[in-house]
mmCIF file of the N, C-alpha and C atoms, coordinates in Angstrom:
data_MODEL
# 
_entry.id   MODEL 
# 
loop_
_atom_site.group_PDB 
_atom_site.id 
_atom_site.type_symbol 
_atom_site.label_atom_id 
_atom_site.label_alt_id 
_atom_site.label_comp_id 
_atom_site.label_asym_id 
_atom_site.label_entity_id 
_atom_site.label_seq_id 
_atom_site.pdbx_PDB_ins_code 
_atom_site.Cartn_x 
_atom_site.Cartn_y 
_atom_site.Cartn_z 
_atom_site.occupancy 
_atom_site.B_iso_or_equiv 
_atom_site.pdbx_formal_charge 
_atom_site.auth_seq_id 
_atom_site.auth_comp_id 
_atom_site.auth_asym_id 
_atom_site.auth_atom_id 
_atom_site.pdbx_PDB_model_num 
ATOM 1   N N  . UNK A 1 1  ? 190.482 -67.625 94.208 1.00 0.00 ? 1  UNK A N  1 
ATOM 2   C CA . UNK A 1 1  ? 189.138 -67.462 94.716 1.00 0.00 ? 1  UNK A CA 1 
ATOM 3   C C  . UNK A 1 1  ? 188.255 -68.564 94.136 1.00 0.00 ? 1  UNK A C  1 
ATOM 4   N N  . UNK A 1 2  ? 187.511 -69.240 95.125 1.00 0.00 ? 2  UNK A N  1 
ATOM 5   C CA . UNK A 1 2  ? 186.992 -69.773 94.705 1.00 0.00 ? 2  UNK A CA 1 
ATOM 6   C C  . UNK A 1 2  ? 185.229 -69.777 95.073 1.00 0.00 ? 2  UNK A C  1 
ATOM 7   N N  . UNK A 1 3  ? 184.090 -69.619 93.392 1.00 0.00 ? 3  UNK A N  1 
ATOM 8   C CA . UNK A 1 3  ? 183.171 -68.768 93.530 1.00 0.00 ? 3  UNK A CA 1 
ATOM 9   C C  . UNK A 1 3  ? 182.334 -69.724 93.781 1.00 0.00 ? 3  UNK A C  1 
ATOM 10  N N  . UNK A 1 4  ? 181.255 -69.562 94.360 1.00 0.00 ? 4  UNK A N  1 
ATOM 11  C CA . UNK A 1 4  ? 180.384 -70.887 95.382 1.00 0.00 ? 4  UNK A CA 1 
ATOM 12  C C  . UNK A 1 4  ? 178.894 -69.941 94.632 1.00 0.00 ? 4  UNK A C  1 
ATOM 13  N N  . UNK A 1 5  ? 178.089 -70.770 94.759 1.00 0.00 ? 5  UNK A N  1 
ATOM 14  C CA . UNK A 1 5  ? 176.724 -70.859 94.241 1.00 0.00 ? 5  UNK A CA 1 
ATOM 15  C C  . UNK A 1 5  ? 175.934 -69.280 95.175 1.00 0.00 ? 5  UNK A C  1 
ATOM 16  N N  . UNK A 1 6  ? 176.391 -69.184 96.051 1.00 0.00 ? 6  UNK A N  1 
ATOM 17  C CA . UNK A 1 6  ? 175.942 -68.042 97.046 1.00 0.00 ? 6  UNK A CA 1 
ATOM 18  C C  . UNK A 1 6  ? 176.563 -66.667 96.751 1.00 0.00 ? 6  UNK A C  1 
ATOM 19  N N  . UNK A 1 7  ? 177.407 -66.940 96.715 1.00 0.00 ? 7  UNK A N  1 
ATOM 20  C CA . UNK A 1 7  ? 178.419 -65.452 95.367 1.00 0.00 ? 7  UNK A CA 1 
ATOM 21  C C  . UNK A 1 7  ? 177.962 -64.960 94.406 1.00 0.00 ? 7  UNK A C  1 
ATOM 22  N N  . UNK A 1 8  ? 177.213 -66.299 93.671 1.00 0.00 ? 8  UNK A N  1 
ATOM 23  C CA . UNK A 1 8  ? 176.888 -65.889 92.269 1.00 0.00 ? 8  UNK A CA 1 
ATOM 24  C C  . UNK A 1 8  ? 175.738 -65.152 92.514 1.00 0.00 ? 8  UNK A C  1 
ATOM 25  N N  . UNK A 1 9  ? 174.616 -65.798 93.285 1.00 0.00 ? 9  UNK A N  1 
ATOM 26  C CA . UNK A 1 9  ? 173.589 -65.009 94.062 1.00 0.00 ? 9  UNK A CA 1 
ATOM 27  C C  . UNK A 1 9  ? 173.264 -63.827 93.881 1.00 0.00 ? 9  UNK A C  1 
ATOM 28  N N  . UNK A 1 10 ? 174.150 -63.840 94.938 1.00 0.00 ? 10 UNK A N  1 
ATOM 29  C CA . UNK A 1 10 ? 174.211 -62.562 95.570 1.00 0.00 ? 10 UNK A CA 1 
ATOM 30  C C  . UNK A 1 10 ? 175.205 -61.118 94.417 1.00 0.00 ? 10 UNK A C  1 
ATOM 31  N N  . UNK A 1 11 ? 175.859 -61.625 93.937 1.00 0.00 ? 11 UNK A N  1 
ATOM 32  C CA . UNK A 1 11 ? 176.684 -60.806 92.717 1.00 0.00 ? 11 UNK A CA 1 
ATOM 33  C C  . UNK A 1 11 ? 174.918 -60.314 91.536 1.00 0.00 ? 11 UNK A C  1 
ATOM 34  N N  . UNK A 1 12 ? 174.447 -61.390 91.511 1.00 0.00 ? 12 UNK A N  1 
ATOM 35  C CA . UNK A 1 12 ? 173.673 -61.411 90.049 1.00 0.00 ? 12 UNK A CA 1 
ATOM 36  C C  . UNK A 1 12 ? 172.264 -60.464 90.796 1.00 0.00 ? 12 UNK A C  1 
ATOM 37  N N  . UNK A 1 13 ? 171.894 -61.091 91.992 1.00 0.00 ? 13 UNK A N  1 
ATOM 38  C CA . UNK A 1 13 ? 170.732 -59.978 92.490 1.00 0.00 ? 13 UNK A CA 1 
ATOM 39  C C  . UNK A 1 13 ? 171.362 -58.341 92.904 1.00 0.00 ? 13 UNK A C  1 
ATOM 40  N N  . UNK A 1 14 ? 172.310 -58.394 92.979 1.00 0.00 ? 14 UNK A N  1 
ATOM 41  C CA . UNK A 1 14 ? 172.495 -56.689 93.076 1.00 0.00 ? 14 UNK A CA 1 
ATOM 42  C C  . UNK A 1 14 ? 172.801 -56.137 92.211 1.00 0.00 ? 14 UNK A C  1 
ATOM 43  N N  . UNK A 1 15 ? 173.349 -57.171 90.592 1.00 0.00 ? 15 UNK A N  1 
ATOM 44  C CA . UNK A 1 15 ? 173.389 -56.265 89.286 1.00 0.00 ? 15 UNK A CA 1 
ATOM 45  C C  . UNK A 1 15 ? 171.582 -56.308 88.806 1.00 0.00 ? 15 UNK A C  1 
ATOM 46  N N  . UNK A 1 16 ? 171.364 -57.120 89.342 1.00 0.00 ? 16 UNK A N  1 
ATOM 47  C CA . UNK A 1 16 ? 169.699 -57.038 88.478 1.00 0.00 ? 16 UNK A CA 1 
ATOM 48  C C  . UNK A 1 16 ? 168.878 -55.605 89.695 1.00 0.00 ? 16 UNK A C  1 
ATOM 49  N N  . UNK A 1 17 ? 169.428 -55.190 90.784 1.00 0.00 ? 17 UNK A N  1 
ATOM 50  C CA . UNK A 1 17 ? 168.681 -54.359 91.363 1.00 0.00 ? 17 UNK A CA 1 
ATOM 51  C C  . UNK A 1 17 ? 169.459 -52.573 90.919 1.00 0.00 ? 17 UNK A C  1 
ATOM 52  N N  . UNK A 1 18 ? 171.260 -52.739 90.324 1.00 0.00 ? 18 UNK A N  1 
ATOM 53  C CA . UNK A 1 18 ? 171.374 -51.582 90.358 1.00 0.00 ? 18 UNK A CA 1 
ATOM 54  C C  . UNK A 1 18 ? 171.433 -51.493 88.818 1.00 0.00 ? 18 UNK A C  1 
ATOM 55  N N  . UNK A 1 19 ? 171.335 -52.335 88.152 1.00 0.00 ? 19 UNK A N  1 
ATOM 56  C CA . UNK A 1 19 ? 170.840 -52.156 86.590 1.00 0.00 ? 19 UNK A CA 1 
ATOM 57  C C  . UNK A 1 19 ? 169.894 -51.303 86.315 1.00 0.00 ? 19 UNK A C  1 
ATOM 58  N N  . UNK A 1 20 ? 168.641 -51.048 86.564 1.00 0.00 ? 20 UNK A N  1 
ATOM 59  C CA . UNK A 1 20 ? 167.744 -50.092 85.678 1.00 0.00 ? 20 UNK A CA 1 
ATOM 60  C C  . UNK A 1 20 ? 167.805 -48.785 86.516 1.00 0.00 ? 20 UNK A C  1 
ATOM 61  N N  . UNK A 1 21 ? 168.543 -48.778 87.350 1.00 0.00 ? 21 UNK A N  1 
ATOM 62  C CA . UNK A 1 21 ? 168.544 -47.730 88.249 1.00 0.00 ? 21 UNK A CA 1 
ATOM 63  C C  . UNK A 1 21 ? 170.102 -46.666 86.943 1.00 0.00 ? 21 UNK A C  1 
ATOM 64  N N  . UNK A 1 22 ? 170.978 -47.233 86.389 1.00 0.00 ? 22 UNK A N  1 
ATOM 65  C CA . UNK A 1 22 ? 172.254 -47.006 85.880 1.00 0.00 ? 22 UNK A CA 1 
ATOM 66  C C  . UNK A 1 22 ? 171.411 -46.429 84.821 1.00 0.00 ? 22 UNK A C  1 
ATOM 67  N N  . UNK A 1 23 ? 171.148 -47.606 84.074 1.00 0.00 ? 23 UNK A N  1 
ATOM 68  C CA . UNK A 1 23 ? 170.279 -47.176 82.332 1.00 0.00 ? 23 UNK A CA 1 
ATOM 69  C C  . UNK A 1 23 ? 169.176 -46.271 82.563 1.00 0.00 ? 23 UNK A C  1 
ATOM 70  N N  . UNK A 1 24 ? 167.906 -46.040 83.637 1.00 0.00 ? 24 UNK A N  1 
ATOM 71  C CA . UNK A 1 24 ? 167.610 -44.482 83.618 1.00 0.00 ? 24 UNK A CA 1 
ATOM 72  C C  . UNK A 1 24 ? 168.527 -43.293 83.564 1.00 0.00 ? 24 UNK A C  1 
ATOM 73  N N  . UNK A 1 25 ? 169.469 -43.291 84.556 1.00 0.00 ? 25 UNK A N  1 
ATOM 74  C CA . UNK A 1 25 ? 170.530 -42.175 84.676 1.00 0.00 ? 25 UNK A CA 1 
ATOM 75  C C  . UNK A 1 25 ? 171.250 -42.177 83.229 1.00 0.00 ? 25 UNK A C  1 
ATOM 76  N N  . UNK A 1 26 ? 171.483 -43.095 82.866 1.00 0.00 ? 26 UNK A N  1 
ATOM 77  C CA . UNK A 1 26 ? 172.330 -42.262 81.257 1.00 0.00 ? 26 UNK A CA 1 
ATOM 78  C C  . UNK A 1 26 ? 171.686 -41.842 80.339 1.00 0.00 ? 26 UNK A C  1 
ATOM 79  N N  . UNK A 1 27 ? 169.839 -42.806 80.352 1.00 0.00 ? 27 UNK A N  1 
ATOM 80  C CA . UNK A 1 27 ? 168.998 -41.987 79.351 1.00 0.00 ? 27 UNK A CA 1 
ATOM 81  C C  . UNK A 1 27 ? 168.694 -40.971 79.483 1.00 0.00 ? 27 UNK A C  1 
ATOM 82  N N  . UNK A 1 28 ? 168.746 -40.415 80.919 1.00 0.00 ? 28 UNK A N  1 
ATOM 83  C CA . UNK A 1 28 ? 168.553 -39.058 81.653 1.00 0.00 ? 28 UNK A CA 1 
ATOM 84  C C  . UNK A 1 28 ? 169.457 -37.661 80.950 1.00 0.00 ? 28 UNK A C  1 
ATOM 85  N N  . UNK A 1 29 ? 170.483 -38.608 80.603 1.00 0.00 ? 29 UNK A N  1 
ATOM 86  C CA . UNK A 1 29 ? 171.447 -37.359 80.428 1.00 0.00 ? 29 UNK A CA 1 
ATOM 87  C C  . UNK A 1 29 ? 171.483 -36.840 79.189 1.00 0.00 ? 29 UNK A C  1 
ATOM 88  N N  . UNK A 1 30 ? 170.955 -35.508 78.961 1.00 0.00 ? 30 UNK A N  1 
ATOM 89  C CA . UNK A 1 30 ? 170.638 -34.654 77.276 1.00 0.00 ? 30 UNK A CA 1 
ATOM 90  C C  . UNK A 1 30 ? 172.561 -34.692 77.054 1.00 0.00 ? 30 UNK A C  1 
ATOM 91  N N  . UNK A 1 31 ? 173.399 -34.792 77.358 1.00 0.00 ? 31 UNK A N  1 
ATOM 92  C CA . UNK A 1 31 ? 174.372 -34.770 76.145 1.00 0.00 ? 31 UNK A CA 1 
ATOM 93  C C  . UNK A 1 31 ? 175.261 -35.858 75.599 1.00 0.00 ? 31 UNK A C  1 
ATOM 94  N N  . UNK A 1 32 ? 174.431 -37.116 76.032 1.00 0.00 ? 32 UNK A N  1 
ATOM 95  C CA . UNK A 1 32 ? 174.594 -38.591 75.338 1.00 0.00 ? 32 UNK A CA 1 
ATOM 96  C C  . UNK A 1 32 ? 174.477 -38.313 73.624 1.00 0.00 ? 32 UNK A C  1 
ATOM 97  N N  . UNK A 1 33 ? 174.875 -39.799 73.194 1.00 0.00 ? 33 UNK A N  1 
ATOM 98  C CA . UNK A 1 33 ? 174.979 -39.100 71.358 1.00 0.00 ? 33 UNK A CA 1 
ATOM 99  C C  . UNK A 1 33 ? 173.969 -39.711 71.373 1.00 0.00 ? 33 UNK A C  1 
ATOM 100 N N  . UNK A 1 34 ? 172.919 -40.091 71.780 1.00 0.00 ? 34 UNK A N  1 
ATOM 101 C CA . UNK A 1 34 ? 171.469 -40.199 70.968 1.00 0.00 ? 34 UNK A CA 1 
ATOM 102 C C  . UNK A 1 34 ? 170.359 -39.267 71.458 1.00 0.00 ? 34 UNK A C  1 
ATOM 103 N N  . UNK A 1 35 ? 171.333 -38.217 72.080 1.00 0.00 ? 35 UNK A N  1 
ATOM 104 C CA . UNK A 1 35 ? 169.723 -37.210 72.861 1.00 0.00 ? 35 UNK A CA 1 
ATOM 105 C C  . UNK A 1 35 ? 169.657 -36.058 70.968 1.00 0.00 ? 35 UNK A C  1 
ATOM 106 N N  . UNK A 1 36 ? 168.598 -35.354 71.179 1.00 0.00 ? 36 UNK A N  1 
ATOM 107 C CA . UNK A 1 36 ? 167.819 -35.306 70.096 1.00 0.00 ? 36 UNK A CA 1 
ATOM 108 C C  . UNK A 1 36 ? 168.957 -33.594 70.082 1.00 0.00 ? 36 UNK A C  1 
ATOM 109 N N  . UNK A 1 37 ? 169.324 -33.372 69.012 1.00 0.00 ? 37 UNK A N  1 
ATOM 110 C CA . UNK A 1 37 ? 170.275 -31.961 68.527 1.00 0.00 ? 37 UNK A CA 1 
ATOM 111 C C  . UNK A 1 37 ? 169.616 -31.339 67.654 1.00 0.00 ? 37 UNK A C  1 
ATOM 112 N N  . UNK A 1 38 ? 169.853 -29.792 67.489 1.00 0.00 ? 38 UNK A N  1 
ATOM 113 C CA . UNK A 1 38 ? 169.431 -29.332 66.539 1.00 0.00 ? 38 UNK A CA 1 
ATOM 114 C C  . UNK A 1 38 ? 170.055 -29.287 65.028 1.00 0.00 ? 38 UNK A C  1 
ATOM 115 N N  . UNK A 1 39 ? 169.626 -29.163 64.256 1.00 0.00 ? 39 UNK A N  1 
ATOM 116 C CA . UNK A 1 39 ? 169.975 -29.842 62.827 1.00 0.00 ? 39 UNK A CA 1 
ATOM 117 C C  . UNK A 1 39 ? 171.839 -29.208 62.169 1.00 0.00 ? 39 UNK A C  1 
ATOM 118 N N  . UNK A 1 40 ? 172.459 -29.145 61.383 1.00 0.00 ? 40 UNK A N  1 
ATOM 119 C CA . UNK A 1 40 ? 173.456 -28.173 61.218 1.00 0.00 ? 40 UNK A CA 1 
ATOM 120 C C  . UNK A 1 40 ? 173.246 -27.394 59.780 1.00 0.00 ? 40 UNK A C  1 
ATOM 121 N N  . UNK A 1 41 ? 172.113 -27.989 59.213 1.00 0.00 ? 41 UNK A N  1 
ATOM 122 C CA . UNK A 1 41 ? 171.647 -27.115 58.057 1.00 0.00 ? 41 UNK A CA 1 
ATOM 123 C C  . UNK A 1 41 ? 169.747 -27.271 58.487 1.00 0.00 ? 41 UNK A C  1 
ATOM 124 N N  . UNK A 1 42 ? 169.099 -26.243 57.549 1.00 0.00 ? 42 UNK A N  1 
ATOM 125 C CA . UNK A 1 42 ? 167.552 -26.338 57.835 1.00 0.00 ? 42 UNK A CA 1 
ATOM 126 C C  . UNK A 1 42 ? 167.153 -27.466 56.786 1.00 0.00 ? 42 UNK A C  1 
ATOM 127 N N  . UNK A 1 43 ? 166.117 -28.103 57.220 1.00 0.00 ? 43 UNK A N  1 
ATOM 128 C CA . UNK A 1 43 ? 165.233 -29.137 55.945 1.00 0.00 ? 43 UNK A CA 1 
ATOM 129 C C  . UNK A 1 43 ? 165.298 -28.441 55.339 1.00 0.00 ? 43 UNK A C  1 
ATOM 130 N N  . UNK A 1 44 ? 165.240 -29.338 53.787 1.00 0.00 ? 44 UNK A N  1 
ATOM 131 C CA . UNK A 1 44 ? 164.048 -28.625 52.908 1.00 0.00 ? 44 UNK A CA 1 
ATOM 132 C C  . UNK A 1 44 ? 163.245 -29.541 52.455 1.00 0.00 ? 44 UNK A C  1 
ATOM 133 N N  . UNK A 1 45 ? 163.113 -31.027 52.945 1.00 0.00 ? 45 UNK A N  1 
ATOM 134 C CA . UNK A 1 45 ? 161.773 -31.307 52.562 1.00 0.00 ? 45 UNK A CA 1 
ATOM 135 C C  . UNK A 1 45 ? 160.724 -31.334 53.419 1.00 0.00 ? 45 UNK A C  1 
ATOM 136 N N  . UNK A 1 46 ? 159.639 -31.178 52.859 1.00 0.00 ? 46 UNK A N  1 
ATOM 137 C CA . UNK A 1 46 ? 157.799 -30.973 53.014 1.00 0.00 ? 46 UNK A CA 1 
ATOM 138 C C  . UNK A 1 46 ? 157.533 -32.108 53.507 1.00 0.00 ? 46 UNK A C  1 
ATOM 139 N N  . UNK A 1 47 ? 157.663 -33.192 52.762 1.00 0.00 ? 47 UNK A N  1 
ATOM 140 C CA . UNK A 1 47 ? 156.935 -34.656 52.848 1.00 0.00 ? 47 UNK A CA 1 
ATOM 141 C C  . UNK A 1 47 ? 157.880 -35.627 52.613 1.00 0.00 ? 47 UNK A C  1 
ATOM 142 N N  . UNK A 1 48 ? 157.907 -36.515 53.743 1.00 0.00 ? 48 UNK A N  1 
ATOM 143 C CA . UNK A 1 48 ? 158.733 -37.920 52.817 1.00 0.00 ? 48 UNK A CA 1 
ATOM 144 C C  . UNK A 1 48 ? 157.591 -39.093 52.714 1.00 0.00 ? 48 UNK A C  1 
ATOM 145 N N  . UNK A 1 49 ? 158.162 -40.066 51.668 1.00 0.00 ? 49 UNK A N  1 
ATOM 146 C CA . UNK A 1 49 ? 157.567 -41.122 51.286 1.00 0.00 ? 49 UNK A CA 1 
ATOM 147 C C  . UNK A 1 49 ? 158.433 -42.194 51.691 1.00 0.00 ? 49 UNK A C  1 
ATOM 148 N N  . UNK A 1 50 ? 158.148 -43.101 52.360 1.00 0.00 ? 50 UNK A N  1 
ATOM 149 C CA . UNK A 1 50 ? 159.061 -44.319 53.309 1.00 0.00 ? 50 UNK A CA 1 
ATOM 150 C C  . UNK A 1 50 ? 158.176 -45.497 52.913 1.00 0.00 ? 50 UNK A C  1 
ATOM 151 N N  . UNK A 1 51 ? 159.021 -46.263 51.776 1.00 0.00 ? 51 UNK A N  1 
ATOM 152 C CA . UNK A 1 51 ? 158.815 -47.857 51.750 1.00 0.00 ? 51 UNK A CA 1 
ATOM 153 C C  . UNK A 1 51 ? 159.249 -48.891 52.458 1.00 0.00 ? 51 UNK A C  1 
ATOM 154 N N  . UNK A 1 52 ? 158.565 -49.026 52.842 1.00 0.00 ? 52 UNK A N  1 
ATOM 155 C CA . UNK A 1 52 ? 158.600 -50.838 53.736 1.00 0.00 ? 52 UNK A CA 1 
ATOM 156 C C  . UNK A 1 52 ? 158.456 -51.753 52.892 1.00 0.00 ? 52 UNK A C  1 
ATOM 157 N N  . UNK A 1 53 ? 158.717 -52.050 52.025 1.00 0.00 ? 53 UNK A N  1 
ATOM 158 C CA . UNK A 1 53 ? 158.554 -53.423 51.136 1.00 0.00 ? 53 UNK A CA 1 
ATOM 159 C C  . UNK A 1 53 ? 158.770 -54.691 51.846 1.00 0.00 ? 53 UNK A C  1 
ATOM 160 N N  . UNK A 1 54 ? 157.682 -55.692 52.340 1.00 0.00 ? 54 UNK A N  1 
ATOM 161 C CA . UNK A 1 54 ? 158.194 -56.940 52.361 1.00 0.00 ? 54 UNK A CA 1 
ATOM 162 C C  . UNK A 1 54 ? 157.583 -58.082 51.628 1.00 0.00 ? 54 UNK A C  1 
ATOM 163 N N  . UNK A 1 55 ? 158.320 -59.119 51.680 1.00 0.00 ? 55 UNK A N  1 
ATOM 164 C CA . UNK A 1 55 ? 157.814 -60.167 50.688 1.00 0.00 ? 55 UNK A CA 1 
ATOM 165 C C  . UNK A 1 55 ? 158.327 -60.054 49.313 1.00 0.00 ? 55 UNK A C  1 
ATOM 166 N N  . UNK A 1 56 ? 159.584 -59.716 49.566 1.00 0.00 ? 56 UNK A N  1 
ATOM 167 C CA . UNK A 1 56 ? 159.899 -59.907 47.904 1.00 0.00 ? 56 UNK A CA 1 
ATOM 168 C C  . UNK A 1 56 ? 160.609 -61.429 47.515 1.00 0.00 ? 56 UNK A C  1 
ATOM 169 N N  . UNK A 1 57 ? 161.448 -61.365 46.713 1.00 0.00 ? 57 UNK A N  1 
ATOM 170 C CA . UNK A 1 57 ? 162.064 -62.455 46.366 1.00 0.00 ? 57 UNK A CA 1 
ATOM 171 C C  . UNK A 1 57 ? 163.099 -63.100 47.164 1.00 0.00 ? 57 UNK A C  1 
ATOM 172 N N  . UNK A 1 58 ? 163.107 -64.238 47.357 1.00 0.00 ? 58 UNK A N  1 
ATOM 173 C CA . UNK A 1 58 ? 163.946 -64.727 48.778 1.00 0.00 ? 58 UNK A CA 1 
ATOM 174 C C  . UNK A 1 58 ? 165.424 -64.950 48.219 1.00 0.00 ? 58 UNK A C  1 
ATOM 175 N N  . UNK A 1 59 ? 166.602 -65.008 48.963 1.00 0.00 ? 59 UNK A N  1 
ATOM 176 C CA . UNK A 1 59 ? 167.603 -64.330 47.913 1.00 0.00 ? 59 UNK A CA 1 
ATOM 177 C C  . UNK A 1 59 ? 168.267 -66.238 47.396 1.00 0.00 ? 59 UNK A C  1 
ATOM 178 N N  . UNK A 1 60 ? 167.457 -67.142 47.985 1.00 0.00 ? 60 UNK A N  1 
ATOM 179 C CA . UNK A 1 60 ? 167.722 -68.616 47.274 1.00 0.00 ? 60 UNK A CA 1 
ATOM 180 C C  . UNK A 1 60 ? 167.519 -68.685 46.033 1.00 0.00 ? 60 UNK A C  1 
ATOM 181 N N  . UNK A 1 61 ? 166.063 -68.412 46.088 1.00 0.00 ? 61 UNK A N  1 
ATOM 182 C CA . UNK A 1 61 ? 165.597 -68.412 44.593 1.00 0.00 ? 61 UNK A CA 1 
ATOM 183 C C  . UNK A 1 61 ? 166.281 -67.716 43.649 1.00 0.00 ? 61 UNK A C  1 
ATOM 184 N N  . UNK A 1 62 ? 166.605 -66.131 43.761 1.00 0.00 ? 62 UNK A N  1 
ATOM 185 C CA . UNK A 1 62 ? 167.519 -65.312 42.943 1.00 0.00 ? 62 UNK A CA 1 
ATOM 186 C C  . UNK A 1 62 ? 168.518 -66.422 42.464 1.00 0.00 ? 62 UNK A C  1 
ATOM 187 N N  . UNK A 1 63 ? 169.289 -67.092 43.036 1.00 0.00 ? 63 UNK A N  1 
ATOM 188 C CA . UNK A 1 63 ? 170.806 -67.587 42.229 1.00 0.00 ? 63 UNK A CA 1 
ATOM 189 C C  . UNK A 1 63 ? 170.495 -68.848 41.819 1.00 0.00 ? 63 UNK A C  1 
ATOM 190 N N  . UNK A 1 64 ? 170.436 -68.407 40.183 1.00 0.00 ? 64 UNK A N  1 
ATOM 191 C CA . UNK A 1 64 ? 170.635 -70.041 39.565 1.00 0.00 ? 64 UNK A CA 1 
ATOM 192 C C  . UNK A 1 64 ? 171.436 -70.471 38.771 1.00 0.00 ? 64 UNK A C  1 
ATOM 193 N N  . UNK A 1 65 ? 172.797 -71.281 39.309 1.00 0.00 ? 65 UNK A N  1 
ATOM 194 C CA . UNK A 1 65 ? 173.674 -71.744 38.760 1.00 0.00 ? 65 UNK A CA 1 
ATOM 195 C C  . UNK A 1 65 ? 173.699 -72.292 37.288 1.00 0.00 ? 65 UNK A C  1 
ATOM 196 N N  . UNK A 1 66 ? 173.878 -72.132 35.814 1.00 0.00 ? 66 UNK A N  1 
ATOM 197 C CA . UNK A 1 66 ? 173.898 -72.602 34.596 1.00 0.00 ? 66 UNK A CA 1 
ATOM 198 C C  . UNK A 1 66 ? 175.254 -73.211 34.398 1.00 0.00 ? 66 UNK A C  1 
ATOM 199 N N  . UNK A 1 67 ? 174.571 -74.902 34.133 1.00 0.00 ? 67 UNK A N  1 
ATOM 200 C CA . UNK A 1 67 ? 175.993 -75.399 33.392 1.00 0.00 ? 67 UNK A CA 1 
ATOM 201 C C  . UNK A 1 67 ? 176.500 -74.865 32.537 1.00 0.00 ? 67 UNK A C  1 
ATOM 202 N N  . UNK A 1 68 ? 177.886 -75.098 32.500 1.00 0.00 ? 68 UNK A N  1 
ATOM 203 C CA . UNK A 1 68 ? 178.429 -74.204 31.082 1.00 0.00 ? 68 UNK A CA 1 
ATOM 204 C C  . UNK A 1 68 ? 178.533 -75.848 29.682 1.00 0.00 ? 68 UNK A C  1 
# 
């Protein structure tokens, strides 16, 4: 087979038209592994505290080779 500039076309505009039509339908579906489950034990924490730290030390600087 040989694929000609009009193939490709036409191949690439009907994945770009049945593409978001596919990826709604699977986000659609509650028993995918990222739809939301109920827990298999209860919390027990109240509050969390979540650090974002940025800007620390860049990991170049960290390593400094000593002659022996």
């Amino acid at each position: 087979m040989n694929p000609t500039r009009r193939h490709f076309l036409r191949s690439a505009t009907a994945s770009s038209i049945l593409f978001p039509g596919i990826v709604q339908q699977l986000m659609a579906e509650e028993s995918g592994p990222l739809a939301t489950r109920e827990p298999h034990f209860p919390a027990k924490a109240k509050r969390v505290i979540f650090l974002f730290m940025t800007g620390g030390v860049s990991h170049v600087d960290t390593f400094d080779p000593k002659p022996e």
